[in-house]
N, C-alpha and C positions, 0 to 999 in steps of 0.2 A: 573737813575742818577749815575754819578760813583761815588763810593764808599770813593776816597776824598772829592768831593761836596757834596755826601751826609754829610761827619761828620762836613764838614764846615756851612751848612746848618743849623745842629740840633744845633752848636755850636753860632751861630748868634739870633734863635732864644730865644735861651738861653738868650743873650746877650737883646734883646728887651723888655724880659722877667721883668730881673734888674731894667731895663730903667723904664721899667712901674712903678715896686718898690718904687722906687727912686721917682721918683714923686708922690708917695705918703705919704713920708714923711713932717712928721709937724714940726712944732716949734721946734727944736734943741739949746742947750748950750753945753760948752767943760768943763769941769771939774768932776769932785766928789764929792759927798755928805758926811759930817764927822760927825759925832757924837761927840761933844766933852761936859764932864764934868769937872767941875771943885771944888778946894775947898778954903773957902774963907780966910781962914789963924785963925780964930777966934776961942780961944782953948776950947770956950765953946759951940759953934756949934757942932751940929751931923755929920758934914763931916769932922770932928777931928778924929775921931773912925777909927784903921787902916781899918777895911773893909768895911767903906764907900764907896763908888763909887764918891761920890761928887755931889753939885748942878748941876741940869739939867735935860734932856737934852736938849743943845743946839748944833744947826744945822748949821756947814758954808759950803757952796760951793769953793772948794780952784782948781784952777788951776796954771798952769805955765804962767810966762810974762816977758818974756826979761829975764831968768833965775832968776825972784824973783815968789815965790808964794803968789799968791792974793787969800785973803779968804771974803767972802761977807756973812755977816751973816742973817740966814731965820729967819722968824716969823714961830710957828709952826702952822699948818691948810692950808687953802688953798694957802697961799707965799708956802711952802714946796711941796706939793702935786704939783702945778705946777714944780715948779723946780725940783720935784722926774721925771714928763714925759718929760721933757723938755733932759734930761740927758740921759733916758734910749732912747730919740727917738734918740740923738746923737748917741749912741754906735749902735744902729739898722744901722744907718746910715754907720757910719764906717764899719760894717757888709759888710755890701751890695756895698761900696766900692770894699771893700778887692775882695769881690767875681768878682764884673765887670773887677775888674784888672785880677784878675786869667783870665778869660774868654776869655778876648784881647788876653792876651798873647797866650792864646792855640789857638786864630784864627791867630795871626801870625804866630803862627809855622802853623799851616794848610795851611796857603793860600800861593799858587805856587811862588816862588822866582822872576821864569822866565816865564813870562805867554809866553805861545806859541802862534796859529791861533787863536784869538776871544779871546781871555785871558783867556783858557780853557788847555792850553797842548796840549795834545793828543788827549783829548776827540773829539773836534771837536765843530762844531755846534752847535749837539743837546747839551752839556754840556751846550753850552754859552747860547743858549734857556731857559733852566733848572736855572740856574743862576739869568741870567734877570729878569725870572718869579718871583722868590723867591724875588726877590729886590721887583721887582714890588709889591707882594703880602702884604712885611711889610710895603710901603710907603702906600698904600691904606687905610692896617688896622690901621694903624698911623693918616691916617685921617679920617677916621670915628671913633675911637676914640675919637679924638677930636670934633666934631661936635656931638657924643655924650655928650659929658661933657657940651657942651655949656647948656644943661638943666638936671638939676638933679632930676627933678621929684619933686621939694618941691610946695604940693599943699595947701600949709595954716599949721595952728597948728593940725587942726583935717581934714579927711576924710571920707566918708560913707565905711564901713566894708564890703557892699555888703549882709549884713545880719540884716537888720534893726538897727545898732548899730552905732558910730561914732570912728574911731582909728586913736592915739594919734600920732604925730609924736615925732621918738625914736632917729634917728641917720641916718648918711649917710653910706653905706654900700656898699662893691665890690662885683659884679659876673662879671665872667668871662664865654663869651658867643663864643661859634664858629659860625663864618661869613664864606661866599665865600671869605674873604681876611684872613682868619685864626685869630685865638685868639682874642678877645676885651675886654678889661676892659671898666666896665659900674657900675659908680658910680653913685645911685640913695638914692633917701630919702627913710628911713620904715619907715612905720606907723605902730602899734601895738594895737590890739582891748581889751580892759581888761574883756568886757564880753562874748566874742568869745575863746580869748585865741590864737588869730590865730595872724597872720602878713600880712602884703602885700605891694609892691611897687606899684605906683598908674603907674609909668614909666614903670614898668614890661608891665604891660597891654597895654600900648600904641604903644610899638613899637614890639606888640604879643610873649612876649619872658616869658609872667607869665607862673609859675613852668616849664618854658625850660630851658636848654643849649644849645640850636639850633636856629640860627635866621630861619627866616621863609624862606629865598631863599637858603640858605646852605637845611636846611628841604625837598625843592620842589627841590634840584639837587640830594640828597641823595633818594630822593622818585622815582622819575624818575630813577635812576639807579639800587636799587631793587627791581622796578618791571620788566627790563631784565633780569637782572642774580640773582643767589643767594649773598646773604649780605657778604658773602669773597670775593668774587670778585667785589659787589659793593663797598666794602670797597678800593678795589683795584683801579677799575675805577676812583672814587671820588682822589686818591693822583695820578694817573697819568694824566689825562686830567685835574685836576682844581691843583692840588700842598695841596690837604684840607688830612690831616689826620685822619682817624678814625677807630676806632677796628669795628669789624666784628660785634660785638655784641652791638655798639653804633647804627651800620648801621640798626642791626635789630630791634632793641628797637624803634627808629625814626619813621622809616618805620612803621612799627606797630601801634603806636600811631596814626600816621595821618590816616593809613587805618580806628583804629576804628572810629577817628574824622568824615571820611569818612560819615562810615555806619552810625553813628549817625544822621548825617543830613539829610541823605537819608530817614531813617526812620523815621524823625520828619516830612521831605516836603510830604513823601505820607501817612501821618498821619491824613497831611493838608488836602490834595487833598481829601483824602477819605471822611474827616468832610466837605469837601464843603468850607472850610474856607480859599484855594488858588485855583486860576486858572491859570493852566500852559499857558504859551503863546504858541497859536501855529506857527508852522512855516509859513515862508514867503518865496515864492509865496504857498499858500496852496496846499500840492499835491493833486491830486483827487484822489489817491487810496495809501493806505499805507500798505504791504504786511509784514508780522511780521511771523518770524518760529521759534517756540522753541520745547528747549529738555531737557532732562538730562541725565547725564552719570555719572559714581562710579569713586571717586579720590582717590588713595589710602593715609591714614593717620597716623600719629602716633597714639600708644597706648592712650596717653592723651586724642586725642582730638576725638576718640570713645570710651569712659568710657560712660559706661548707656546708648550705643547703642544696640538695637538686630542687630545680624548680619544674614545672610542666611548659613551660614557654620555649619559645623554639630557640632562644642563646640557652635555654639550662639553665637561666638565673631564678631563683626562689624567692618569690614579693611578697609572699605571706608566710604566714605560720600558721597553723590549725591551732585551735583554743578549744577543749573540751569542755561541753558543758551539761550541767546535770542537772536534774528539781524532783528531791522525792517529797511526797505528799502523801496524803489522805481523803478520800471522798466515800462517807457514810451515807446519804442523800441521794435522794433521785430529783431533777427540775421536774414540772409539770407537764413534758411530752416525754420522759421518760430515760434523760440523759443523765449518768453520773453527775454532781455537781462536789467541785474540789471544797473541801472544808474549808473554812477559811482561816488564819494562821495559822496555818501548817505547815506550809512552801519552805524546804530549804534549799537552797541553791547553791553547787560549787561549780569553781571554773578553772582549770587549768592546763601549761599548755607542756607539762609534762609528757612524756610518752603514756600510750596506755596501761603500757605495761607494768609501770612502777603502780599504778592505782592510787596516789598519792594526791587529794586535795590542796593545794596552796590556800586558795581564794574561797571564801565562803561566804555565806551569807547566814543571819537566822531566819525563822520561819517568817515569812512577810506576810503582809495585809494591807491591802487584795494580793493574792500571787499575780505573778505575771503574767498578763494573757498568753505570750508566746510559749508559756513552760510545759506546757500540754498538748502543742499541736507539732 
């Protein structure tokens, strides 16, 4: 993106940013809160004394109106207390004002006078592409957003803690979660357990984002893109093919997580399999012969993650790890001098660098097309 649409970009989302702000303001009033004492004129009172302060305090709210000031007097407790948040959410307000205006103004200086071909300048096309997208991407998150809100997760006064306990509900509460349409505000109910000590949104969990900042299909684009490249470059792919931003090190933490999510369940289902207490379905049309070839080979690794390995080298330090890998298949077919030929979408591939012993796939693959030449030699 060139480098004016980019700052006009970050300057916009900025802008939406506000926006969301803004609609989260409560109940507002304009004026000040005063404190005012008084003394009652009576010369045998203790607020006769010059260094009295005087009876009180008493509280009025005073603003301007038609150039006279109006003062409205509080009760002190809860009339005051409302009217102390009532005041300070005003002034938040104004805040957040002030700043939307600064904002505008610096996207009018940004944005081109004289739009040229596609309202891009110079750029061209792909600018106006790049542009589009960007629209596009706030108007989406703008409505799932909203279709978010439509339910906030209040499921009664109390909830099950998930630990035999019941947790209370506390208050409505923002996260801010990254989508495929960028940023979402997602205002959901907490509940709070008092003999856990813990918290939880019951909403978190429903739309799979408990302990995330990652929706689940932002998760499975980021996931898919660091298992091609490394995580600065997926990091990379992710803002040029989808417009989504994320540090290199979001990219890997993600990835990461669902890998172990991954192996988790892998090693729970062949857990299963092995107690007899699941039966894999097998495939349909049944093959009559299913031909399976593994190996293993040494992956070179960092220091960490060969700590308390023996290695074969002559300090005893351990540079790799063996990665087990596997391709079962199919070949009904003879080629024309008379060799086996692997069917083709057949190929399934695991790899993992578990011992052998557990039997436990992490890493898989589905059938691929072509297999891989190497999976049969």
């Amino acid at each position: 993106m060139p480098e004016g649409a980019d700052e006009l970009a970050g300057l916009e989302r900025r802008r939406e940013e506000l926006y969301r702000e803004l609609g989260l303001v409560g109940d507002f009033r304009r004026g000040s809160l005063n404190e005012v004492r008084r003394k009652c004129g009576k010369p045998g009172c203790a607020c006769a004394a010059p260094d009295h302060p005087g009876h009180g305090p008493q509280w009025n709210l005073t603003r301007k109106v038609e150039g006279r000031t109006r003062a409205v007097h509080l009760k002190p407790g809860p009339e005051l207390e409302k009217a102390r948040r009532e005041v300070a959410e005003y002034e938040r307000f104004r805040g957040l004002v002030g700043q939307v205006t600064e904002v505008n103004e610096a996207i009018c200086q940004a944005r081109p006078a004289v739009p040229g071909v596609l309202g891009c300048g110079d750029a061209g096309m792909e600018a106006a592409e790049a542009v589009i997208r960007a629209g596009l991407l706030r108007l989406g998150g703008s409505v799932l957003e909203q279709l978010l809100a439509a339910d906030r997760g209040h499921r009664g006064p109390r909830v099950p803690c998930g630990r035999g306990h019941e947790a209370e509900f506390v208050s409505y509460r923002d996260k801010v979660i990254d989508t495929v349409l960028g940023p979402v505000a997602l205002t959901r109910a907490w509940y709070h357990c008092a003999a856990c000590g813990h918290g939880l949104a019951p909403r978190d969990a429903e739309l799979g984002v408990a302990g995330e900042g990652m929706s689940p299909g932002l998760a499975a684009m980021n996931d898919r893109a660091a298992a091609a490249v490394p995580f600065k470059k997926a990091a990379g792919l992710l803002e040029d093919l989808a417009g989504i931003r994320l540090t290199a090190k979001r990219a890997e933490r993600a990835a990461e997580a669902s890998g172990a999510g991954l192996a988790a369940a892998g090693r729970e289902r062949a857990r299963l399999i092995a107690a007899r207490k699941l039966v894999p379905l097998p495939p349909s049309p049944l093959p009559d012969k299913l031909y399976a070839v593994i190996d293993g080979t040494g992956v070179p690794m960092t220091s960490r993650e060969t700590a308390g390995r023996d290695g074969k080298g002559e300090d005893g330090r351990a540079r790799t790890r063996e990665v087990k890998l596997a391709v079962f298949f199919t070949q009904d077919r003879l080629d024309k001098d008379g060799y086996p030929v692997r069917d083709r979408d057949s190929s399934s591939i695991i790899a993992t660098f578990e011992p052998a012993a557990t039997g436990t796939p992490p890493a898989s693959s589905p059938p691929s097309s072509p297999p891989p030449s190497s999976a049969g030699s």
